[in-house]
C-alpha positions in Angstrom: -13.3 -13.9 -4.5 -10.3 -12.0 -4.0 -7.2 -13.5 -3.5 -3.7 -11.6 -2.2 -0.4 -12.8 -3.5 3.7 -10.7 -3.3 3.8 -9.0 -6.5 5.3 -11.4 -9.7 7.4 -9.7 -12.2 4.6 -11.0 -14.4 2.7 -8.6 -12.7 4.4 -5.2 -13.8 1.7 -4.6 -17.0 -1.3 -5.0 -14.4 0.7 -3.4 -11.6 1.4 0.1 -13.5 -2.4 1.5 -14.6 -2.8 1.1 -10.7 0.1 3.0 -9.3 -0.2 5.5 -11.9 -4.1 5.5 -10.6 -2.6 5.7 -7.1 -0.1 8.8 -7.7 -3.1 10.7 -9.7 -5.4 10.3 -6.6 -2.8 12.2 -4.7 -2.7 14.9 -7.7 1.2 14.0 -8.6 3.2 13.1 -11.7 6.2 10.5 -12.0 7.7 10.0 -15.1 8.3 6.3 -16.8 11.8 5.9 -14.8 10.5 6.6 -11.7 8.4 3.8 -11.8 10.5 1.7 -13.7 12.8 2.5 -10.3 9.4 1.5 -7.9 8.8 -2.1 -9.8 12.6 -2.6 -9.6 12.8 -1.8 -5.8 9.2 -3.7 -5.4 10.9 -7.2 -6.9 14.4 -7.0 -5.0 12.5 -7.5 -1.8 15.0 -5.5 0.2 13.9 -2.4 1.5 10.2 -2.9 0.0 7.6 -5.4 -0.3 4.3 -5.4 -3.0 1.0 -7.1 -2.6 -1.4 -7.8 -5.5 -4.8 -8.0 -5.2 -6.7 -10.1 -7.8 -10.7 -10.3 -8.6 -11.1 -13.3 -11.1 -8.1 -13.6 -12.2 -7.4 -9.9 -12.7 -5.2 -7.4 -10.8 -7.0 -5.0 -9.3 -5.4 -3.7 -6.2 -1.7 -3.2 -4.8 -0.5 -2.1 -1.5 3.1 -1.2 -0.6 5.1 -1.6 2.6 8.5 -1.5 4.3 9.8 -2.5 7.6 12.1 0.4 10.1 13.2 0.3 13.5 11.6 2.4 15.5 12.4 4.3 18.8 9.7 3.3 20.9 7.9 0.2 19.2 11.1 -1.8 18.3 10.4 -2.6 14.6 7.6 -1.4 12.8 5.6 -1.8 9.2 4.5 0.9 7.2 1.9 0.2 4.7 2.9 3.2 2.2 0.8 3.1 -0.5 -3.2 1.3 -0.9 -5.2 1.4 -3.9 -8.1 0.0 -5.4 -9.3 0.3 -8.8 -12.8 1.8 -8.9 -13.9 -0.6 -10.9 -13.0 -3.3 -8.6 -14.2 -1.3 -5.2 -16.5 -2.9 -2.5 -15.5 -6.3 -3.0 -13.1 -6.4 0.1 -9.9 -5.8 -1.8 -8.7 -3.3 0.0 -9.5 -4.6 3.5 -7.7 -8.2 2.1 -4.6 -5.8 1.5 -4.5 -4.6 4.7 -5.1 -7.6 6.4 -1.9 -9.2 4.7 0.2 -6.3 5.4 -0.8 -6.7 9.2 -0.2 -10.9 8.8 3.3 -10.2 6.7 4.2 -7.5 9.8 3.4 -9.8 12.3 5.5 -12.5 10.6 8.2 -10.2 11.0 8.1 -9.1 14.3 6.8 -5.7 14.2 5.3 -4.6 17.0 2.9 -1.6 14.7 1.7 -1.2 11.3 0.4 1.7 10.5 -0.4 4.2 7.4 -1.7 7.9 6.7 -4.4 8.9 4.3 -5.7 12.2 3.5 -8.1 13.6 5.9 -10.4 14.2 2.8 -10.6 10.8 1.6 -13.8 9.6 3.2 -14.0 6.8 1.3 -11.2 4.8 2.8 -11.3 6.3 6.0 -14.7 4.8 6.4 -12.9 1.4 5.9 -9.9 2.7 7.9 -12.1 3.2 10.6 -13.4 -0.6 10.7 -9.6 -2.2 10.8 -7.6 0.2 13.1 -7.6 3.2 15.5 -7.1 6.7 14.2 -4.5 8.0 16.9 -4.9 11.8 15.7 -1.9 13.2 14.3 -1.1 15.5 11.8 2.0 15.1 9.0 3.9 17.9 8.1 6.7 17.3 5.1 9.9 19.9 4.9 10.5 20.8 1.5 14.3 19.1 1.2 14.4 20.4 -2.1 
């Protein structure tokens, strides 16, 4: 059974092998004091909020979202980051995640959650299918640097 809970700061050892597993996915490279920054962020509970996933006892998922105004919905929830580890896929983790990002964004008033994925990765857009409505857009990011 998988059970959701806000990330603990007991939860950094189980919590790292999965955003590192995360990043890799999306072919990119932090070094130890960028996440040392993420987990730090992650347990404030300002600006961004962590879920844990657990199957028997052990960590095997995470999701992270924030909360923004928005122009035309009011407030919304962005669910940033989803993963899963493959070890640990097809028990309903993921789905569990999303589910308590949507409860946690209805608890706070926001009128849309939503997230982006890579059009290549069929795997969760066959769950991302089930739980929401691909509205069709395209992300472009401007190099700032």
């Amino acid at each position: 059974m998988i059970e959701i809970s806000p990330l603990r700061p007991e939860d950094r050892a189980g919590w790292q092998p999965l955003a590192v597993g995360y990043n890799t996915f999306y072919e990119r490279t932090y070094p130890a004091a960028t996440y040392d920054t993420a987990w730090r962020r992650l347990m404030e509970g300002r600006e961004l909020h962590g879920l844990a996933a657990r199957l028997d006892g052990r960590m095997v998922g995470l999701t992270h979202y924030l909360f923004h105004p928005s122009v035309w919905y009011g407030h919304a929830c962005y669910l940033a980051d989803l993963y899963v580890d493959e070890t640990a896929r097809g028990h309903g983790a993921a789905r569990a995640l999303i589910e308590a990002v949507a409860a946690a964004a209805r608890a706070n008033g926001a009128e849309r959650c939503y997230w982006q994925t890579r059009h290549d990765n069929a795997r969760a857009r066959l769950l991302y299918d089930k739980v929401a409505k691909h509205m069709g857009f395209i992300r472009y990011d401007y190099p700032m640097t």
